[in-house]
GUVEXZA-976760 format. One record per atom (N, C-alpha, C): residue in one letter; x, y, z; atom name. Coordinates in Angstrom, 3 decimals. Each point is the difference from the previous one (the first is absolute). Example, Ala and Ser with C-alpha at 12.3 -4.5 7.8 and 13.67 -1.06 7.14 Angstrom:
<site code="A" east="13.190" north="-5.690" up="7.800" site="N"/>
<site code="A" east="-0.890" north="1.190" up="0.000" site="CA"/>
<site code="A" east="0.900" north="1.200" up="0.000" site="C"/>
<site code="S" east="-0.350" north="1.050" up="-0.720" site="N"/>
<site code="S" east="0.820" north="1.190" up="0.060" site="CA"/>
<site code="S" east="-0.770" north="1.090" up="0.730" site="C"/>
END
This chain:
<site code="X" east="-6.095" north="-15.482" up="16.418" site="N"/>
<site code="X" east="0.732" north="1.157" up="-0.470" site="CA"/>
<site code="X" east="1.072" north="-0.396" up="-1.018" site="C"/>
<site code="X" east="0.492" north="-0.889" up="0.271" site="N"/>
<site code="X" east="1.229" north="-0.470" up="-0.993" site="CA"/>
<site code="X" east="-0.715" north="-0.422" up="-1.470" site="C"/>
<site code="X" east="-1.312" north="-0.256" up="-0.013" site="N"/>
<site code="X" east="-0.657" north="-0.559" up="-1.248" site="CA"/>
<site code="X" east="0.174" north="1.875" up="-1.079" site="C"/>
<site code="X" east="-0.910" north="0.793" up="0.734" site="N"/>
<site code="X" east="0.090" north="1.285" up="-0.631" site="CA"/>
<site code="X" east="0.910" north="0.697" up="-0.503" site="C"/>
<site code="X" east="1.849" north="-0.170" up="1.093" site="N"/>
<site code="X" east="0.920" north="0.840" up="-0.052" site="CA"/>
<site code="X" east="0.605" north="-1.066" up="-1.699" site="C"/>
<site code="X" east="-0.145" north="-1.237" up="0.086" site="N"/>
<site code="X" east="0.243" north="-0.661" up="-1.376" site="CA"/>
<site code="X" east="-0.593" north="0.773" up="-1.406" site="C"/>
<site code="X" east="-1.249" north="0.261" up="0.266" site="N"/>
<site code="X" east="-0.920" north="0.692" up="-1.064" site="CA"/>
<site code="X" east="1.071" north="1.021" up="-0.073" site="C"/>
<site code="X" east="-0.368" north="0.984" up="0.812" site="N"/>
<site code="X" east="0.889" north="1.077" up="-0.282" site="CA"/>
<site code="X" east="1.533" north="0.363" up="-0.706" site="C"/>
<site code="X" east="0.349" north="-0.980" up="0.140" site="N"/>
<site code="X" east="1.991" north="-0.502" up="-0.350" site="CA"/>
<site code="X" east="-0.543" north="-0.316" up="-1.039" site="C"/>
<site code="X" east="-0.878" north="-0.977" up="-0.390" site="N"/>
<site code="X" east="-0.458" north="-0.664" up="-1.628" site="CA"/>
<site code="X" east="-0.288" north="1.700" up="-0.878" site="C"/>
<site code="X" east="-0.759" north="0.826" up="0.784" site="N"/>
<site code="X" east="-0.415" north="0.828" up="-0.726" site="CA"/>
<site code="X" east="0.860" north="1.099" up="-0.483" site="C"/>
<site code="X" east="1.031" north="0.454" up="1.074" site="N"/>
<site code="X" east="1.255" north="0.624" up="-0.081" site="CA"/>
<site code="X" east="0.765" north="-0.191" up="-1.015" site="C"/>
<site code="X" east="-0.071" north="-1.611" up="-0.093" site="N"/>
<site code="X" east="1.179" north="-0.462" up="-0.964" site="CA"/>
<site code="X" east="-0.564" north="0.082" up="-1.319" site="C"/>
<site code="X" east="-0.905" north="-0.605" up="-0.184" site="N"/>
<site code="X" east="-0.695" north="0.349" up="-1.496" site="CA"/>
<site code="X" east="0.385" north="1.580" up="-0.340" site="C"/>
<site code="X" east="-0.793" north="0.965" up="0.728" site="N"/>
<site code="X" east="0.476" north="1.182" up="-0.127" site="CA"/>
<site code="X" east="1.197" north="0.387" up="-0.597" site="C"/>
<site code="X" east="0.885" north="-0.454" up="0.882" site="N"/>
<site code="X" east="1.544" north="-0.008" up="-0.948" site="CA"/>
<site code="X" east="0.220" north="-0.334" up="-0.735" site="C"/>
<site code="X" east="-0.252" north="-1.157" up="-0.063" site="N"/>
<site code="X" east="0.226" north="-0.669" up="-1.402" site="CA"/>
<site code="X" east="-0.937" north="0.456" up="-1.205" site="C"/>
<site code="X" east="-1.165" north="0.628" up="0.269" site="N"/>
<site code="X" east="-0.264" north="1.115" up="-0.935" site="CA"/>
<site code="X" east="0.667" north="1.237" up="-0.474" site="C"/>
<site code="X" east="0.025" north="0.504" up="0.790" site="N"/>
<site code="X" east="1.402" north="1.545" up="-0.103" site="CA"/>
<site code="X" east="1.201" north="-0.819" up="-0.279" site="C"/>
<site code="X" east="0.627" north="-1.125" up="-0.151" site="N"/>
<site code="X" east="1.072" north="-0.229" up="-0.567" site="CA"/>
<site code="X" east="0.152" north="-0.423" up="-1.706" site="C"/>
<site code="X" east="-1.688" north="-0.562" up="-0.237" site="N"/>
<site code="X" east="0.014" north="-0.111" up="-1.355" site="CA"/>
<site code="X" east="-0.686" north="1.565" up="-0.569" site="C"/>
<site code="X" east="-0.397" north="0.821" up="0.545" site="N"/>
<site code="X" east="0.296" north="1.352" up="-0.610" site="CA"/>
<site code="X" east="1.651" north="0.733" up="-0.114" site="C"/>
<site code="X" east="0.342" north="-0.761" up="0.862" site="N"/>
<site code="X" east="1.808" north="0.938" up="-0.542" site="CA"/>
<site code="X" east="0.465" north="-0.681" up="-0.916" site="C"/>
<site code="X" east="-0.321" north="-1.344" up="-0.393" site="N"/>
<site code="X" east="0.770" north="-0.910" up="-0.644" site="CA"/>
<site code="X" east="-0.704" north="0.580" up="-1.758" site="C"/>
<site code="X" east="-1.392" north="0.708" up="0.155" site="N"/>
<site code="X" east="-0.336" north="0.419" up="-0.934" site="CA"/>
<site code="X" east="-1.698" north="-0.811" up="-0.284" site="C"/>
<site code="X" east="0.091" north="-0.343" up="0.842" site="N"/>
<site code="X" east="-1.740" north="-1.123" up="-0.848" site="CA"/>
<site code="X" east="-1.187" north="1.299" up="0.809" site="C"/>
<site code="X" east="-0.614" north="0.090" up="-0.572" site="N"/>
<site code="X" east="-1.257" north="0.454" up="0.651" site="CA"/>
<site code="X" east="-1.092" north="-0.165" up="0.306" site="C"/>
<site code="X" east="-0.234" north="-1.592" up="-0.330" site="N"/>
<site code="X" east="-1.450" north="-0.364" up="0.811" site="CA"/>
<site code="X" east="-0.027" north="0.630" up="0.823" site="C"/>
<site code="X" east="0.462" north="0.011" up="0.961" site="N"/>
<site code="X" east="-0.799" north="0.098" up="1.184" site="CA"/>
<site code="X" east="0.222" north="1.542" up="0.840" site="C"/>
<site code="X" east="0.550" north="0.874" up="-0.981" site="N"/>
<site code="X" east="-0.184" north="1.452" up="-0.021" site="CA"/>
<site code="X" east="-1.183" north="0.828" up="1.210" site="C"/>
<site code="X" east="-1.275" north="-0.727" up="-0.728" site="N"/>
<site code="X" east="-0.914" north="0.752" up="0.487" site="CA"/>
<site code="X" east="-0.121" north="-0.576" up="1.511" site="C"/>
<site code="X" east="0.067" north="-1.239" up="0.546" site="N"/>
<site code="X" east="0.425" north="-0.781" up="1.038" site="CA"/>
<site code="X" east="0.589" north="1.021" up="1.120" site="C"/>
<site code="X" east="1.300" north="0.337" up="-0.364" site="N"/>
<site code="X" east="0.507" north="1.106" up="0.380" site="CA"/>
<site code="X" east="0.185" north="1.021" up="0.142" site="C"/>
<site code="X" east="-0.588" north="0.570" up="-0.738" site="N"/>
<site code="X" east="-0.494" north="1.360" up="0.344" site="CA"/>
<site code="X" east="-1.233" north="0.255" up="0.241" site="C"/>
<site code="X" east="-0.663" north="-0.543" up="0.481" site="N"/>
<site code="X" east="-1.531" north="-0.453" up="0.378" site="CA"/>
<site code="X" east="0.779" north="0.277" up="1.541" site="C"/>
<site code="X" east="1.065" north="-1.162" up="0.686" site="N"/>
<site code="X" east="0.921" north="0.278" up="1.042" site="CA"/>
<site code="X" east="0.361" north="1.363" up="0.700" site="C"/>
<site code="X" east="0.522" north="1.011" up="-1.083" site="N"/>
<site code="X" east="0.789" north="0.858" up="-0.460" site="CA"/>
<site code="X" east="-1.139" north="1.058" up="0.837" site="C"/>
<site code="X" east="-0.874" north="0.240" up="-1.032" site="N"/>
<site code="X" east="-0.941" north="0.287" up="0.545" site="CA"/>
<site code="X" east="-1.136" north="0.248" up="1.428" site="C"/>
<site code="X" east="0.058" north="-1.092" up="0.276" site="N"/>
<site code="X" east="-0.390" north="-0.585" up="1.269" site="CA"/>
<site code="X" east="0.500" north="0.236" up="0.785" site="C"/>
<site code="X" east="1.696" north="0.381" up="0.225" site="N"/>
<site code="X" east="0.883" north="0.162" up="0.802" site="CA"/>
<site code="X" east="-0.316" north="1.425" up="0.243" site="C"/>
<site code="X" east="0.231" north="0.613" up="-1.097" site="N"/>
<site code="X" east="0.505" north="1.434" up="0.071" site="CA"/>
<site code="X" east="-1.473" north="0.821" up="0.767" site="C"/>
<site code="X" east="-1.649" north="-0.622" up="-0.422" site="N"/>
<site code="X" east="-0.648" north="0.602" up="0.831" site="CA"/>
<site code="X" east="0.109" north="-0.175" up="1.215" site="C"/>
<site code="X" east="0.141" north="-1.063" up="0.398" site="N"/>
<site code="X" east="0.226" north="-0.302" up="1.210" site="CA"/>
<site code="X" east="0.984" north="0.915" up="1.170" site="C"/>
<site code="X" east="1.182" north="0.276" up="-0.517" site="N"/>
<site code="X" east="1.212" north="0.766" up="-0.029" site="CA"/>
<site code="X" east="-1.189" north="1.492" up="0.488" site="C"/>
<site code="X" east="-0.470" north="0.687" up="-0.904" site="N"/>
<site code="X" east="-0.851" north="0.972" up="-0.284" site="CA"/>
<site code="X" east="-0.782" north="0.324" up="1.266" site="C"/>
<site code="X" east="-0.402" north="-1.063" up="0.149" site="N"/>
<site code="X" east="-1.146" north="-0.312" up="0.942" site="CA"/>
<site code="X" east="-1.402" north="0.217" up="-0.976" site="C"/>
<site code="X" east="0.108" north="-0.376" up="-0.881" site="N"/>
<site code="X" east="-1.409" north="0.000" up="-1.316" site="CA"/>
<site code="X" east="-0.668" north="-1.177" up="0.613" site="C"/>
<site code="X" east="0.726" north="-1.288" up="0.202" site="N"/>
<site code="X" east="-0.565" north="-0.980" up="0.266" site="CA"/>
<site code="X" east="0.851" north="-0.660" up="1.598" site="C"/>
<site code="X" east="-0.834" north="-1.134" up="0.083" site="N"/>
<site code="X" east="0.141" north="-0.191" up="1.722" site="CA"/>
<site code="X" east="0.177" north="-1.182" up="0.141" site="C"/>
<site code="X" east="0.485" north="-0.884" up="0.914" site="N"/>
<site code="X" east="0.129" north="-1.646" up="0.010" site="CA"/>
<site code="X" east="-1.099" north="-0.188" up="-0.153" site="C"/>
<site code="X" east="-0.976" north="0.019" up="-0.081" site="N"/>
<site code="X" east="-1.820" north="-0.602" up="-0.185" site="CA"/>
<site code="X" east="-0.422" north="0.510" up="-1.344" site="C"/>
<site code="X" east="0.688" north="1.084" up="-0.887" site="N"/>
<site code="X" east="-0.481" north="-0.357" up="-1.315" site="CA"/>
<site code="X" east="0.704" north="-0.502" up="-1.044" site="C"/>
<site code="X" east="1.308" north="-0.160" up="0.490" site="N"/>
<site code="X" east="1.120" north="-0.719" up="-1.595" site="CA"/>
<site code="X" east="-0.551" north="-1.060" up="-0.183" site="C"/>
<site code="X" east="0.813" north="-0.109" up="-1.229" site="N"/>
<site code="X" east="-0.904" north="-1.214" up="-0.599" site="CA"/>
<site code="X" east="0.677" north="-1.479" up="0.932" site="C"/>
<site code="X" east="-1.129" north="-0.499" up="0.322" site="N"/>
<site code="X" east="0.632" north="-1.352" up="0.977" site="CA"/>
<site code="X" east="0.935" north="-1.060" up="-0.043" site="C"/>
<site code="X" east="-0.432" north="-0.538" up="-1.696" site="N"/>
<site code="X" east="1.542" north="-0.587" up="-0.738" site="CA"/>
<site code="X" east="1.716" north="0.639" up="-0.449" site="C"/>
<site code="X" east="-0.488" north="1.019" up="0.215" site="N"/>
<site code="X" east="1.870" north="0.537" up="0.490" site="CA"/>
<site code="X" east="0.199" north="0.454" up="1.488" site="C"/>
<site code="X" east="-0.585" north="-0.196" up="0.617" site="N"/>
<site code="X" east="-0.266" north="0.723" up="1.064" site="CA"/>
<site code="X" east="1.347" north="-0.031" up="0.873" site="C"/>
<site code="X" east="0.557" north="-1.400" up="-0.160" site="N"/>
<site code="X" east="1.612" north="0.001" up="0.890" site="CA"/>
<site code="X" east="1.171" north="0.396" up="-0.879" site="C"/>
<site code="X" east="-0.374" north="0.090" up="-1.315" site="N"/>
<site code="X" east="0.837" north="0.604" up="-0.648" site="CA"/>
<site code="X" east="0.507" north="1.644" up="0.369" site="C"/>
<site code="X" east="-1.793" north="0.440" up="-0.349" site="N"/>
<site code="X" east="-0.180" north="1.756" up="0.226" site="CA"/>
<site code="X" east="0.609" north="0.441" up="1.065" site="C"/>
<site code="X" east="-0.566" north="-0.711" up="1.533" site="N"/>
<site code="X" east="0.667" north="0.763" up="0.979" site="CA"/>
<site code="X" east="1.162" north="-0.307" up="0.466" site="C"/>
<site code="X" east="0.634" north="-1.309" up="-0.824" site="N"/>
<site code="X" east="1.503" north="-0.017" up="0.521" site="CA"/>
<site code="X" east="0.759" north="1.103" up="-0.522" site="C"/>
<site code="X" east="-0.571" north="0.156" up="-1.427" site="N"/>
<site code="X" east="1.278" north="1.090" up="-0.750" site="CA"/>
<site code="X" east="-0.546" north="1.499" up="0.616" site="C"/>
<site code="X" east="-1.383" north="0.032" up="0.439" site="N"/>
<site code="X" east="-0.263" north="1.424" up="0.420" site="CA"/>
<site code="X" east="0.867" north="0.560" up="0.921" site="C"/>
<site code="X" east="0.326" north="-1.155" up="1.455" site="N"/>
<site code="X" east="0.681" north="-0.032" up="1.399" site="CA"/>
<site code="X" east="1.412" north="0.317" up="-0.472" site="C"/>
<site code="X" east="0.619" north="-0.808" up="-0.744" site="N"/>
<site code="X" east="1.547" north="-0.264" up="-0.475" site="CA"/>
<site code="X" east="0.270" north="1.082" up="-0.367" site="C"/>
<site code="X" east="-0.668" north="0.946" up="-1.047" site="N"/>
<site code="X" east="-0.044" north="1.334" up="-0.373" site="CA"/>
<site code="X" east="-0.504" north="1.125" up="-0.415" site="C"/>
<site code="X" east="-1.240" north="-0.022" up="1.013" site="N"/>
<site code="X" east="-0.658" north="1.252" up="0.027" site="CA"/>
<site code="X" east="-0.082" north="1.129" up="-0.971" site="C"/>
<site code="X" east="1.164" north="0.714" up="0.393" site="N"/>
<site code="X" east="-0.009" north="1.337" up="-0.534" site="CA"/>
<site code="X" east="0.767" north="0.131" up="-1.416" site="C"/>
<site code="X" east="0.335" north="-1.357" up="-0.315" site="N"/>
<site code="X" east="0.102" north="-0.229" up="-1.515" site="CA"/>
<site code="X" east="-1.091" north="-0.449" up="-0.449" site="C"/>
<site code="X" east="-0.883" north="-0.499" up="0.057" site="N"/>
<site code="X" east="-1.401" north="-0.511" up="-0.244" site="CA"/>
<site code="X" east="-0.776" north="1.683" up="-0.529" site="C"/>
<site code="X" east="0.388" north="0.808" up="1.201" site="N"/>
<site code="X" east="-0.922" north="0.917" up="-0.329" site="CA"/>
<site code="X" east="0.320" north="0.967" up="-1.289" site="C"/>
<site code="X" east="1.232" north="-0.273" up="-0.223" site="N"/>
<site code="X" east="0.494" north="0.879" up="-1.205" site="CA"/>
<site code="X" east="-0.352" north="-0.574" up="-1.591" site="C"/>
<site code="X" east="-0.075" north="-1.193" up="0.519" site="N"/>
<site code="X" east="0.064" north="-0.735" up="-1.492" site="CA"/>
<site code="X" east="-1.387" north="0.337" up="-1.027" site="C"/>
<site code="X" east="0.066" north="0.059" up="-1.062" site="N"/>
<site code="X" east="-1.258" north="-0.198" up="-0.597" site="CA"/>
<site code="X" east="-0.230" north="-1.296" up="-1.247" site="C"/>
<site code="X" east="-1.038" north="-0.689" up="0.803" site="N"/>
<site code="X" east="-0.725" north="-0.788" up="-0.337" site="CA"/>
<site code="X" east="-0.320" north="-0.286" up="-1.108" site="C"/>
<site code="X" east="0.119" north="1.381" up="-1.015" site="N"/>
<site code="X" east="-0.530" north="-0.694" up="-1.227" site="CA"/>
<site code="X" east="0.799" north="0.356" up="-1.014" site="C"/>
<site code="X" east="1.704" north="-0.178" up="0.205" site="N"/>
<site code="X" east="0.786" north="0.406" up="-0.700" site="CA"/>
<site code="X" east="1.421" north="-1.099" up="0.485" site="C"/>
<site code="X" east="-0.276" north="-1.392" up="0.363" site="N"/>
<site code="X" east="1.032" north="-0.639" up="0.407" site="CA"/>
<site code="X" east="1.153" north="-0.218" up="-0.967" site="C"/>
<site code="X" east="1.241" north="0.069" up="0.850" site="N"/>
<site code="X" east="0.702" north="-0.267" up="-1.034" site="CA"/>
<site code="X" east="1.446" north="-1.486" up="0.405" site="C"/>
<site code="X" east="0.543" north="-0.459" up="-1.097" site="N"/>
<site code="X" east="0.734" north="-0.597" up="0.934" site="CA"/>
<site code="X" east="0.690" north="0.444" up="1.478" site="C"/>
<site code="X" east="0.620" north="0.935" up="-0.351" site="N"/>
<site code="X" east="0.551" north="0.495" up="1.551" site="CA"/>
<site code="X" east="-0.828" north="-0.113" up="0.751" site="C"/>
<site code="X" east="-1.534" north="-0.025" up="0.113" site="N"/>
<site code="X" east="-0.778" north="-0.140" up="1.108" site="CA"/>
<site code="X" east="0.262" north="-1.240" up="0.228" site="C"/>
<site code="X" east="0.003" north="-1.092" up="-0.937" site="N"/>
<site code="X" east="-0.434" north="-1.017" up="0.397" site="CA"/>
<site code="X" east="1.477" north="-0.818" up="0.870" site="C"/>
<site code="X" east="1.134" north="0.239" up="-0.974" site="N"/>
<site code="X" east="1.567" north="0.342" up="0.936" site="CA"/>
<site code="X" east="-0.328" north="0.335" up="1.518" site="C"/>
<site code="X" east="-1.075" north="0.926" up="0.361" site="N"/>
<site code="X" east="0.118" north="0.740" up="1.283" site="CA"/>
<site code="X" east="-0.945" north="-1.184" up="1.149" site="C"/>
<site code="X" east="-0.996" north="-0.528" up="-0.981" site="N"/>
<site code="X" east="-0.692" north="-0.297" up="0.840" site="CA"/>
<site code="X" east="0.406" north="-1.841" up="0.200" site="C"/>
<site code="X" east="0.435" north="-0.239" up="-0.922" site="N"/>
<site code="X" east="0.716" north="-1.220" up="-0.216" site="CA"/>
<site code="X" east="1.399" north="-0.116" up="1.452" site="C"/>
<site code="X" east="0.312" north="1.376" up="0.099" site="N"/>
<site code="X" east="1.270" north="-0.177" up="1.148" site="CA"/>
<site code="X" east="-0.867" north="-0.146" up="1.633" site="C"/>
<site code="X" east="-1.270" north="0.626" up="-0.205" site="N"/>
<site code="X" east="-0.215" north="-0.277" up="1.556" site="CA"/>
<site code="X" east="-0.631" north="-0.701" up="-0.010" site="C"/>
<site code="X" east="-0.874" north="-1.207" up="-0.718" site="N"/>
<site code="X" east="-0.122" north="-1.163" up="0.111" site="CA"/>
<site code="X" east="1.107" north="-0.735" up="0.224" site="C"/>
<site code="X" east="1.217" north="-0.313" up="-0.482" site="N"/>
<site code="X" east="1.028" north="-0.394" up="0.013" site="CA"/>
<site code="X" east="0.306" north="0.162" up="1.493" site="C"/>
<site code="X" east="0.215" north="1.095" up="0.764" site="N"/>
<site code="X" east="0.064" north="0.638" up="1.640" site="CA"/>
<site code="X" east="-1.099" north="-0.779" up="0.837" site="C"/>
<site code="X" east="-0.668" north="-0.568" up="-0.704" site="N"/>
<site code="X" east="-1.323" north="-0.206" up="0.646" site="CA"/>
<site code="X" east="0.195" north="-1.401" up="0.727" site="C"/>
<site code="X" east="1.083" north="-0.798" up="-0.823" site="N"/>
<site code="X" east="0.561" north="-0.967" up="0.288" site="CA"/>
<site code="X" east="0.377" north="-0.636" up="1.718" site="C"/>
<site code="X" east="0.188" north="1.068" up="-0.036" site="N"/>
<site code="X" east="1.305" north="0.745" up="1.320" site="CA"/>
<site code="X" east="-0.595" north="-0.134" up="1.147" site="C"/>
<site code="X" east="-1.266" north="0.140" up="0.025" site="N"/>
<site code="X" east="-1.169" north="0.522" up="0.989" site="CA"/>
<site code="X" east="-0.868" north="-0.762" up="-0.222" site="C"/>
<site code="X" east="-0.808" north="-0.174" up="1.362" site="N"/>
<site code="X" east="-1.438" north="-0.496" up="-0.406" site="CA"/>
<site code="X" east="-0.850" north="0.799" up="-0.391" site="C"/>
<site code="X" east="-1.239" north="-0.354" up="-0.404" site="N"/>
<site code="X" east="-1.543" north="0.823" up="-0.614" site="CA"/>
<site code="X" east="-0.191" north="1.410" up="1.076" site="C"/>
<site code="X" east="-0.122" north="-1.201" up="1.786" site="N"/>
<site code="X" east="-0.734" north="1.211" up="0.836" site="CA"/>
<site code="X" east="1.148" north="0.344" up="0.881" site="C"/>
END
């Protein structure tokens, strides 16, 4: 178990450190994240389900889904803007705080 919960922290953190070089202004990895963004918010919806997100964000998606739900469900996906990424950048940051499960 400790091999996986590593993956997951590796994957978390990349994550961030993606949404941090979108505030800083770079946008590679834009679509990265809102691919995320996305993923979350159906989920949120109930569009999609732990068995169909996509598997490589998968501890990303449902940490930020859990952390905040019913902001997930408001957001739209194909209109991010910094402030989203401000928003979603803070509860990763929270995420710190806590473990995964």
């Amino acid at each position: 178990m400790y091999y996986s919960h590593t993956i997951e922290d590796n994957k978390i953190g990349l994550f961030t450190s993606f949404v941090e070089s979108l505030i800083e202004g770079r946008q590679e990895h834009r679509p990265i994240v809102n691919h995320v963004i996305k993923e979350t918010h159906d989920l949120a919806l109930g569009k999609k389900n732990i068995y169909t997100i996509d598997r490589d964000s998968y501890p990303v998606v449902v940490l930020l889904e859990k952390r905040d739900s019913d902001f997930f469900k408001t957001v739209d996906p194909n209109n991010a803007t910094p402030d989203l990424y401000r928003k979603i950048l803070g509860i990763l940051s929270e995420q710190r705080n806590y473990s995964f499960y």
